[in-house]
N, C-alpha and C positions, 0 to 999 in steps of 0.2 A: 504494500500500500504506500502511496506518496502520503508524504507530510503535505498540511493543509496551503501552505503558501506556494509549493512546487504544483499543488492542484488547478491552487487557484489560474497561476501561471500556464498553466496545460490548456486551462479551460481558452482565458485570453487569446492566448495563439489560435484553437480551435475556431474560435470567431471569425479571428483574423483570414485565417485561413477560406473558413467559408464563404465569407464576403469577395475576396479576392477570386473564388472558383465562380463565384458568381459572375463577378466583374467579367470574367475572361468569357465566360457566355454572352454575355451580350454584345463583347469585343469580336468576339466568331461572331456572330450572327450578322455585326454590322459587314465585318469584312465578307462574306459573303453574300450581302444585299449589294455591296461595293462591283463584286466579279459580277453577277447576273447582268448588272446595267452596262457593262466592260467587255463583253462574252470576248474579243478582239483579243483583247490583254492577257484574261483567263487559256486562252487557248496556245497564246502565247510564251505565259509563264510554264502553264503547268508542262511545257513539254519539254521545258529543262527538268530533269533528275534532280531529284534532292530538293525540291522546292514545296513546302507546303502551304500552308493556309497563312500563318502570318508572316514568314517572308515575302509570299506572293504582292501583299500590300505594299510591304517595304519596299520591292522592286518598281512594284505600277507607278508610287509615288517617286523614286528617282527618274524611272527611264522615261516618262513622258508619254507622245505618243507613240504605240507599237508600231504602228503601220507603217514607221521610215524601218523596220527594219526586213529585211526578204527571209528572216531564218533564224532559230531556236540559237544557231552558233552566234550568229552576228549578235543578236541579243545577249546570250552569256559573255562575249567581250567586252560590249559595252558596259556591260553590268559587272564586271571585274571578276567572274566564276570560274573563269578558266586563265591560268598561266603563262606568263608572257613569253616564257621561256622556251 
């Protein structure tokens, strides 16, 4: 059994916790309202590997519009995911 101050402290984070999982549900939900309206972009990100749901964002809001680019590659350079090397 925890001593009542380590409890109380458990319980705190718990909350913390919960609110925060919450948060991150509405944060999905907007960025996927975000790709529906973007399908261009969506179709564009998600065809880079390794890309998920809140990167996808990250990138839409750097790269601008998708339609200067012809291809998944050109995209992942511009967007710095592949090695200059």
């Amino acid at each position: 059994m925890l001593p009542e101050r380590y409890k109380k402290e458990a319980e705190r984070i718990l909350k913390v916790l919960d609110l925060m999982e919450q948060n991150l549900k509405l944060i999905e939900k907007e960025i996927k309202e975000a790709l529906k309206k973007n399908k261009a972009y969506a179709r564009t990100i998600f065809s880079m590997s390794g890309i998920g749901l809140f990167t996808s964002l990250a990138v839409m809001s750097y790269m601008g519009d998708c339609k200067r680019f012809s291809s998944a590659k050109q995209t992942y350079h511009y967007v710095g995911l592949v090695s200059r090397g």
